[in-house]
KEPATOR-686375 format. One record per residue: residue in one letter; x, y, z of N, C-alpha, C, CB in turn. Coordinates in steps of 0.1 Angstrom, whole numbers, plus 5000, padded with zeros to 4 digits. Glycine has a CB too. Example, Ala and Ser with C-alpha at 12.3 -4.5 7.8 and 13.67 -1.06 7.14 Angstrom:
% residues 2
A513249435078512349555078513249675078511349555090S512849785071513749895071512950005079514149945057
***
This chain:
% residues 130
X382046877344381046907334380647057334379846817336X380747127345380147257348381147327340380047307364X382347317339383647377330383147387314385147247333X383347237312382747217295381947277292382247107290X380347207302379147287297379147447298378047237305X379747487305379947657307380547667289381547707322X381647647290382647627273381347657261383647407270X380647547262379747497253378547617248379147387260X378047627260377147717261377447887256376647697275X378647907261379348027255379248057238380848007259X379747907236380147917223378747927211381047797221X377647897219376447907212375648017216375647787213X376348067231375448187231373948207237375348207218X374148067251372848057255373347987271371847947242X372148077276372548037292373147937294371648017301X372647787296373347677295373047587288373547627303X373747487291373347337284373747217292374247317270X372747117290373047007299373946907286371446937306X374446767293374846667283373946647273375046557289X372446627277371646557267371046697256370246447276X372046787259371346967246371746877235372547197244X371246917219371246887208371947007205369946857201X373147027208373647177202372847237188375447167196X373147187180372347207163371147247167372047047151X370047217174368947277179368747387184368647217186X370247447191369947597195369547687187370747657200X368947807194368747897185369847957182367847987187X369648017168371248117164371847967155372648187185X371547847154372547777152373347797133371947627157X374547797131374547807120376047747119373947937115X376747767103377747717102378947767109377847717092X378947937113380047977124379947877137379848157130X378547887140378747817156378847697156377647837167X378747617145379747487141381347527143379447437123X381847617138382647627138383447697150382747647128X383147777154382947777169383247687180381947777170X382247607181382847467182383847427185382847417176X383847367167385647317167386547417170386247277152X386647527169387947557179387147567195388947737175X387047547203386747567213387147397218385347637214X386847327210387347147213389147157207386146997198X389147257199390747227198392147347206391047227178X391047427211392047527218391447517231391947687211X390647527236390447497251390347377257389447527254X390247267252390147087254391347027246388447017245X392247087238392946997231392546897223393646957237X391346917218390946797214390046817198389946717228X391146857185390946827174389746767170391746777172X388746777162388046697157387446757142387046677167X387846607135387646687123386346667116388646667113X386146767106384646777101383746617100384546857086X384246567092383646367092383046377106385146207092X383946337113383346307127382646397134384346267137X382946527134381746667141380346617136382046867134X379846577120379146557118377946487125379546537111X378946367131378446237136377646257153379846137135X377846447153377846427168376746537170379346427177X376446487177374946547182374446617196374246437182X374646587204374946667220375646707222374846627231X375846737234376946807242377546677247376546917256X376846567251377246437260378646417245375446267264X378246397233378946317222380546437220377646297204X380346567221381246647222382646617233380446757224X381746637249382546607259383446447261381446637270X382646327249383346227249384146237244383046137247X384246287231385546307223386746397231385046387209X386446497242387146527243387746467255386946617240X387446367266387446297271388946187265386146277272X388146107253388946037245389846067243388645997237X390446217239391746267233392646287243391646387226X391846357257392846387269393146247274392146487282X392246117274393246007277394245937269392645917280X394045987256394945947248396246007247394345937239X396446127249397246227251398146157266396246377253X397346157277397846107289398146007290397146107298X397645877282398245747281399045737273397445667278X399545817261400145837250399845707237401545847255X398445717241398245557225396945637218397445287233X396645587215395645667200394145697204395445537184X393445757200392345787205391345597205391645927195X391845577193390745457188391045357201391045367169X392545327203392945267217392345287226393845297222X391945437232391045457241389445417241391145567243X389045457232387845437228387445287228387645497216X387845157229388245067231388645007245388845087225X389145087254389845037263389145057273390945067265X389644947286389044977300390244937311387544887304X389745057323390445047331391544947329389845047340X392944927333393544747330393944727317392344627332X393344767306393144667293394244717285391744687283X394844827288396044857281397144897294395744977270X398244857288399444897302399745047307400944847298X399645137299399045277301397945287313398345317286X397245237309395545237319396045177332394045117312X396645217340397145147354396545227361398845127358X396645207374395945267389396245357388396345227403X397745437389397945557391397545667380399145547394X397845587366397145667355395545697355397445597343X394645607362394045637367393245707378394145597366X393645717384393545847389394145977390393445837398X394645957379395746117375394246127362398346097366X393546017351392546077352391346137356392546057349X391146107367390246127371390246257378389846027377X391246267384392046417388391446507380393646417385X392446487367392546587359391646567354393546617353X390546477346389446537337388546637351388346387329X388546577362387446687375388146867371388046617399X389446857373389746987366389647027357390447017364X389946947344389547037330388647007323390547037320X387546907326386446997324385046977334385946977309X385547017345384147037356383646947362383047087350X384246807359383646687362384146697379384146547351X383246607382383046607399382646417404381146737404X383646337405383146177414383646157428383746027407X382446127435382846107443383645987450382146137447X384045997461385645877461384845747462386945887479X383845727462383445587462383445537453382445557465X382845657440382145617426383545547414381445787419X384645587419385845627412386345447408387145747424X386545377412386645247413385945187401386245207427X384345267400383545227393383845287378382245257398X384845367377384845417360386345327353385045647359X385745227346386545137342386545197327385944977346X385645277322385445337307385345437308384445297298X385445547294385445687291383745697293386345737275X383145577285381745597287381145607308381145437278X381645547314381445567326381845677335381845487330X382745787326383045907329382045957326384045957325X380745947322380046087309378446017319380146037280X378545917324377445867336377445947345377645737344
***
């Protein structure tokens, strides 16, 4: 999270931000740092998002899921909506080892940190953003 939220905060131009910031609320906010944004979700996160759906989103927490959703979808190779949908198991993609190659790699790319106990416990993308 310290990765992202670092990302985030850059891009608006303000010390930091936790999950629960209302980006739109910052000061300075306007249509560049919307746009801003979106590249910063599609060149640093790989993770496209187009205007419809930016709309729909409101924190940093709703940002970092999306990009969450894309890097498993990318890694699982099935569709975002698949993921968004899925848990641990529920698709043949989603196996043990794919599982902890995400967990791996989202702690790397974007800041996230579980400890080895907790890891068992993230059966959802939503349980990543807990």
């Amino acid at each position: 999270m310290d990765k992202f939220c670092k990302a985030v905060a850059d891009v608006l131009e303000t010390e930091s931000v936790t999950l629960d910031t209302r980006f739109r609320e910052t000061e300075g906010w306007c249509s560049l740092t919307a746009f801003g944004l979106l590249v910063m979700m599609e060149n640093d996160f790989a993770a496209p998002v187009g205007i419809d759906a930016f709309l729909g989103f409101h924190t940093v927490r709703d940002l970092l899921r999306e990009a969450l959703v894309a890097f498993a979808a990318s890694l699982f190779g099935v569709s975002r909506d698949e993921v968004r949908a899925a848990r641990c198991g529920s698709i043949p993609q989603w196996d043990s080892v794919n599982h902890l190659r995400l967990v791996m790699e989202s702690e790397e790319r974007f800041g996230l940190s579980f400890p080895l106990e907790r890891i068992p416990e993230l059966r959802t993308i939503e349980d990543f953003l807990r």
